[in-house]
C-alpha positions, 0 to 999 in steps of 0.5 A: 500500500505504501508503495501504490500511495508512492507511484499515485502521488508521483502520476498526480504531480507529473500531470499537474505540472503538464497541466500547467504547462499547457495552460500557461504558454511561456513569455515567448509565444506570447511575444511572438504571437503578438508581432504575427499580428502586427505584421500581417495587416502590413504585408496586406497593404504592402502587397495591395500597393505592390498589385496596384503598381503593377497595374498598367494605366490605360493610355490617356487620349488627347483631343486633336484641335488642329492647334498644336502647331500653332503659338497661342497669343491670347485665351479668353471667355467671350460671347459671339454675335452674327450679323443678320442683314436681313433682319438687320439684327445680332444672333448670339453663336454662342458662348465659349472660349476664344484663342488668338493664334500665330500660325506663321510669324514670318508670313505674318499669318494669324488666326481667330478661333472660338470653341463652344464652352459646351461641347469644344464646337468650332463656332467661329475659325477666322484668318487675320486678312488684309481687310479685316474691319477690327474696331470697338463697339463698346467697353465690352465689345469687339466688331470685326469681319470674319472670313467663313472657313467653309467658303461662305463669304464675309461675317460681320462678327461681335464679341463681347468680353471683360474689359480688360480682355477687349482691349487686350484683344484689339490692340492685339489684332490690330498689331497683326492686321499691320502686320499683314498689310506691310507683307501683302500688296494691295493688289494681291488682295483686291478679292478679299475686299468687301463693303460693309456699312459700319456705321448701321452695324454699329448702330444695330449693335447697340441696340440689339446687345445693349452695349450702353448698359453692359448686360451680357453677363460677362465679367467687367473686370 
C-alpha cells in the first residue's frame, strides 16, 4: 500500500505540472504571437500597393484641335454675335472660349478661333486678312469681319468680353492686321475686299446687345 500511495502521488504531480504547462504558454509565444499580428495587416497593404503598381494605366487620349502647331497669343471667355442683314439684327453663336493664334510669324499669318464652352464646337475659325474691319463697339465689345472657313463669304462678327480682355484683344489684332498689310500688296488682295456699312452695324449693335448698359453677363473686370 505504501508503495501504490508512492507511484499515485508521483502520476498526480507529473500531470499537474503538464497541466500547467499547457495552460500557461511561456513569455515567448506570447511575444511572438503578438508581432504575427502586427505584421500581417502590413504585408496586406504592402502587397495591395505592390498589385496596384503593377497595374498598367490605360493610355490617356488627347483631343486633336488642329492647334498644336500653332503659338497661342491670347485665351479668353467671350460671347459671339452674327450679323443678320436681313433682319438687320445680332444672333448670339454662342458662348465659349476664344484663342488668338500665330500660325506663321514670318508670313505674318494669324488666326481667330472660338470653341463652344459646351461641347469644344468650332463656332467661329477666322484668318487675320488684309481687310479685316477690327474696331470697338463698346467697353465690352469687339466688331470685326470674319472670313467663313467653309467658303461662305464675309461675317460681320461681335464679341463681347471683360474689359480688360477687349482691349487686350484689339490692340492685339490690330498689331497683326499691320502686320499683314506691310507683307501683302494691295493688289494681291483686291478679292478679299468687301463693303460693309459700319456705321448701321454699329448702330444695330447697340441696340440689339445693349452695349450702353453692359448686360451680357460677362465679367467687367
Amino acid at each position: 500500500p505504501l508503495f501504490r500511495s508512492v507511484v499515485t502521488r508521483a502520476k498526480e504531480a507529473e500531470s499537474t505540472s503538464t497541466g500547467r504547462d499547457c495552460e500557461s504558454p511561456t513569455n515567448e509565444s506570447v511575444e511572438e504571437e503578438n508581432k504575427n499580428r502586427e505584421t500581417a495587416p502590413e504585408e496586406e497593404e504592402s502587397e495591395k500597393l505592390f498589385q496596384a503598381k503593377s497595374t498598367p494605366k490605360p493610355a490617356e487620349s488627347k483631343a486633336v484641335t488642329g492647334e498644336e502647331e500653332e503659338r497661342n497669343v491670347l485665351e479668353m471667355l467671350c460671347i459671339l454675335y452674327i450679323f443678320d442683314a436681313k433682319s438687320h439684327s445680332w444672333i448670339e453663336k454662342g458662348r465659349g472660349v476664344l484663342h488668338l493664334n500665330d500660325m506663321d510669324q514670318k508670313l505674318a499669318q494669324s488666326r481667330i478661333v472660338i470653341r463652344a464652352q459646351a461641347n469644344f464646337r468650332v463656332i467661329l475659325n477666322t484668318l487675320v486678312w488684309t481687310h479685316m474691319v477690327c474696331e470697338r463697339a463698346g467697353r465690352k465689345s469687339l466688331r470685326l469681319t470674319a472670313l467663313d472657313s467653309e467658303g461662305g463669304g464675309v461675317h460681320v462678327c461681335l464679341v463681347k468680353c471683360a474689359v480688360k480682355d477687349c482691349e487686350t484683344l484689339y490692340q492685339a489684332i490690330n498689331e497683326r492686321l499691320q502686320k499683314v498689310k506691310e507683307n501683302k500688296p494691295d493688289g494681291d488682295a483686291s478679292k478679299e475686299s468687301v463693303s460693309i456699312d459700319t456705321d448701321n452695324v454699329g448702330r444695330v449693335a447697340e441696340t440689339e446687345t445693349g452695349n450702353s448698359r453692359e448686360e451680357d453677363g460677362v465679367n467687367s473686370t
